[in-house]
LUMNU-487307 format. One record per residue (C-alpha): residue number from 0; x, y, z. Coordinates in steps of 0.5 Angstrom, whole numbers. Example, Ala and Ser with C-alpha at 12.3 -4.5 7.8 and 13.67 -1.06 7.14 Angstrom:
% residues 2
<0 <25 -9 16>>
<1 <27 -2 14>>
This chain:
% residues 242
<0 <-11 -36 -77>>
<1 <-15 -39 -73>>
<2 <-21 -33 -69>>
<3 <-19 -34 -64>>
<4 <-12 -32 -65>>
<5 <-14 -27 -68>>
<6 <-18 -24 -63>>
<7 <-13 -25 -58>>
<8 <-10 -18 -56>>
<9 <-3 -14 -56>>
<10 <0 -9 -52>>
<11 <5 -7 -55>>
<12 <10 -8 -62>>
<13 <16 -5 -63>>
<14 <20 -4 -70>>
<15 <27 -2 -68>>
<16 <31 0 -74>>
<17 <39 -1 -75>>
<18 <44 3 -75>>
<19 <39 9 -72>>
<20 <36 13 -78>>
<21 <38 19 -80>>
<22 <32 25 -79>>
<23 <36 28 -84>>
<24 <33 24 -91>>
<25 <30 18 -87>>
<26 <23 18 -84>>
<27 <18 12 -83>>
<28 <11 14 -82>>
<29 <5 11 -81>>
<30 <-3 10 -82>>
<31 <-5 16 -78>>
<32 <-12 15 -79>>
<33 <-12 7 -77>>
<34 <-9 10 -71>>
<35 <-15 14 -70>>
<36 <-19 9 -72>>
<37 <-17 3 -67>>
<38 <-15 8 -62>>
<39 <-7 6 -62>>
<40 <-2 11 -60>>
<41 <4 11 -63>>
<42 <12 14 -63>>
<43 <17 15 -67>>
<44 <24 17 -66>>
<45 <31 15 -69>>
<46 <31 8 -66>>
<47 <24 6 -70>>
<48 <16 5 -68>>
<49 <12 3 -62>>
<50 <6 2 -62>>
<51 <2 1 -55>>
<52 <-5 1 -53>>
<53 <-9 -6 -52>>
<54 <-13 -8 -58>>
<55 <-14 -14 -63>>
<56 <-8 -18 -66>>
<57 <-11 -16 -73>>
<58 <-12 -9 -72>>
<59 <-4 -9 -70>>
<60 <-3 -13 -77>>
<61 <-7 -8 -81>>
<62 <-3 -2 -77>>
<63 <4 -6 -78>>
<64 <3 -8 -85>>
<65 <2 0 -87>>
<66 <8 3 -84>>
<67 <13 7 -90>>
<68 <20 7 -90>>
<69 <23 13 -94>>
<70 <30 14 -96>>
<71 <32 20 -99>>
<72 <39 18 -100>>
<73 <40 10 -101>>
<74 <47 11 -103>>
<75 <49 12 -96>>
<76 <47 6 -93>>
<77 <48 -1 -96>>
<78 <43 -4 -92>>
<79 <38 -3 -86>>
<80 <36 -8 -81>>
<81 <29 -8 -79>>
<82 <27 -12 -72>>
<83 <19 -13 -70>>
<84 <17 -15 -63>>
<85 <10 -16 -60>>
<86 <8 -17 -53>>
<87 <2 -17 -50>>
<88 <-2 -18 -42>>
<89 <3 -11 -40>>
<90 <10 -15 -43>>
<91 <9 -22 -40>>
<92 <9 -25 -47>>
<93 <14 -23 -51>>
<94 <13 -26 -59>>
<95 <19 -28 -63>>
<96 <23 -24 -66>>
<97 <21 -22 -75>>
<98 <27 -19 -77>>
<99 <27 -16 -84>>
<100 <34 -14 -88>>
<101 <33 -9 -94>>
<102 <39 -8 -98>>
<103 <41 -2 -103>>
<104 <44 -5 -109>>
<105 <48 1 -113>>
<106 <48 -1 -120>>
<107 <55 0 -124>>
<108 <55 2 -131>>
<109 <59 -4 -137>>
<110 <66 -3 -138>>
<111 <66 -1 -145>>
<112 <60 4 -143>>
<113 <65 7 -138>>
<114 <70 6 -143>>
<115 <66 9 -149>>
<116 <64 16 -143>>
<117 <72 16 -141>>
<118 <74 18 -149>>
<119 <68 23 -149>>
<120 <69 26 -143>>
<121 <77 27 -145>>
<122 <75 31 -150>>
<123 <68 35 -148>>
<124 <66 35 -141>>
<125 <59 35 -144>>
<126 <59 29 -147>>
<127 <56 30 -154>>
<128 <55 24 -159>>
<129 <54 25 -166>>
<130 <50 21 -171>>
<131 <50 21 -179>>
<132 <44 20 -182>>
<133 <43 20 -191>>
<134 <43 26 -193>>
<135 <45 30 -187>>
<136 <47 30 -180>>
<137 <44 31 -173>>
<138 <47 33 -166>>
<139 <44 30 -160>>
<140 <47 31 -153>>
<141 <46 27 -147>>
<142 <49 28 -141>>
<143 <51 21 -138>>
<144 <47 21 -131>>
<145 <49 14 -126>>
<146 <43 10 -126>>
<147 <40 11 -119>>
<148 <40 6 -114>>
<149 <34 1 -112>>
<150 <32 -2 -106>>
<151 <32 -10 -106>>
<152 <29 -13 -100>>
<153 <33 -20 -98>>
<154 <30 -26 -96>>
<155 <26 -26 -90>>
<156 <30 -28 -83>>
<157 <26 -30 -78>>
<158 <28 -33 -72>>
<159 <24 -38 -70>>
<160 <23 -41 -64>>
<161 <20 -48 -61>>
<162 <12 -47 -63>>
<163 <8 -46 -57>>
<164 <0 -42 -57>>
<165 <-1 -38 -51>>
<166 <-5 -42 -47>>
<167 <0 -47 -47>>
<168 <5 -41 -45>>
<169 <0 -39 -40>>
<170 <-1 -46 -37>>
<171 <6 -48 -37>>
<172 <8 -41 -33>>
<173 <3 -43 -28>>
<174 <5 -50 -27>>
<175 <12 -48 -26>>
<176 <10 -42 -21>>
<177 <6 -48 -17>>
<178 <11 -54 -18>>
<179 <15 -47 -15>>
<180 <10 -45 -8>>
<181 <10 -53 -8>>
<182 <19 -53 -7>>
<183 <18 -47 -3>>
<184 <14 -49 2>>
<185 <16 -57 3>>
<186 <23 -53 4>>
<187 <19 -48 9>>
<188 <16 -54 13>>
<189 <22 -58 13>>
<190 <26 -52 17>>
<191 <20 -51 22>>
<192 <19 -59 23>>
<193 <27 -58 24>>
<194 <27 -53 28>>
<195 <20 -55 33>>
<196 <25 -62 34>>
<197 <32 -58 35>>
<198 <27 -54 41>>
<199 <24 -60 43>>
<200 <31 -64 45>>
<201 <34 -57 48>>
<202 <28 -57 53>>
<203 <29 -65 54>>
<204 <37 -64 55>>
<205 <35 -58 60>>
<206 <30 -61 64>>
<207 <34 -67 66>>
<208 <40 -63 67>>
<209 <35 -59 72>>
<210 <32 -65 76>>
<211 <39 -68 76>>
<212 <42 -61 79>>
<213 <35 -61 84>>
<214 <36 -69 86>>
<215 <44 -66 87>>
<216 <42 -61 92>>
<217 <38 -64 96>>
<218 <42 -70 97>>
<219 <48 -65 99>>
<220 <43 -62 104>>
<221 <41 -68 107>>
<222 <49 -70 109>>
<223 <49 -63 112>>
<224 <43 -63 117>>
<225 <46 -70 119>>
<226 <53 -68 120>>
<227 <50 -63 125>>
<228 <45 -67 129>>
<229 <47 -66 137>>
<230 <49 -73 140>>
<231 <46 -74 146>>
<232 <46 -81 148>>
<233 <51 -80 154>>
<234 <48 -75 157>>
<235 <46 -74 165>>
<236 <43 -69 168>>
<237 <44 -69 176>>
<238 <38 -64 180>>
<239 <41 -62 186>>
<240 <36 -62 192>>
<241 <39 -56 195>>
């Protein structure tokens, strides 16, 4: 991998395992001492691994590629689903999912074998075979016991998604966030220009309808103080000398 990648740092990686382990015969346990080591925290519960703490990809590999699956009793289960995820810069960057099937196969015994221990067992429990030899005979028993069950890893399913660097994650974010302020506030000045003319129009409406309202009144209050002037064009004043 190239240095750079290697040095990048994680947050967290997260192991769940499905079905849920049973505490009674399954444990995973993990490096103690490289977690010391990197300074790594980890926790373990019925549901899988983490392991947090900000430090370089390649430690967190190292830690991961030492992580133990124990199961006392694998003829419980036919198979175990393990789910790996990682994420770095406090969960923003999430990496694609590794998912890993482990399958128990249970061996079966031969027919005629299984045929061959039917007949014995009929008629001794303990399953005692005779063999004769020249010159005498020699007793061996053998218990019959299943053949226990071995673990057998599938083939890797891995969910594979567009390939893509970090920093091109980082970059489209950003584009993205830009190209969204920039929406945003071409929105945000179209509703005040909108709003700027809508107030503009409204002033412009009221003040003709003010100016039309004063012209009106003062026409009424011209008309008025015409009606009321005195008409004294007939008058005649006589002075009376006495």
């Amino acid at each position: 991998e190239p240095l750079s990648v290697i040095e990048k740092q994680l947050d967290s990686c997260t192991v769940s395992v499905y079905p849920p382990l049973n505490p009674d015969h399954e444990t995973l346990t993990l490096p103690e001492n490289m977690l010391t080591q990197f300074g790594i925290m980890a926790k373990v519960n019925k549901d899988g691994v983490v392991v947090s703490g900000a430090d370089m990809i390649y430690n967190y590999e190292q830690v991961l590629r030492q992580i133990q699956y124990t199961n006392r009793k694998p003829a419980y289960y036919l198979n175990r689903v393990f789910k790996l995820t990682c994420s770095e810069l406090n969960g923003r960057f999430m990496s694609n999912e590794y998912i890993q099937t482990l399958t128990v196969i249970h061996p079966r015994l031969p027919a005629n074998h299984n045929n061959a221990n039917k007949a014995t067992n009929v008629g001794d429990p303990t399953a005692i075979s005779i063999s004769h030899h020249d010159g005498g005979h020699e007793a061996s028993q053998s218990q019959s016991f299943p053949a226990p069950a071995h673990a057998h890893v599938e083939r890797h399913h891995v969910e594979l998604r567009p390939a893509h660097t970090i920093s091109d994650v980082y970059l489209a974010s950003n584009l993205d966030s830009t190209q969204a302020v920039i929406a945003g506030s071409s929105h945000a000045v179209t509703i005040i220009i909108v709003v700027c003319v809508g107030f503009l129009l409204f002033m412009i409406v009221l003040g003709v309808i003010r100016i039309r309202a004063a012209h009106y009144r003062t026409t009424q209050e011209e008309i008025a103080d015409t009606e009321m002037a005195w008409d004294d064009s007939a008058l005649t004043i006589t002075v009376n000398p006495m």
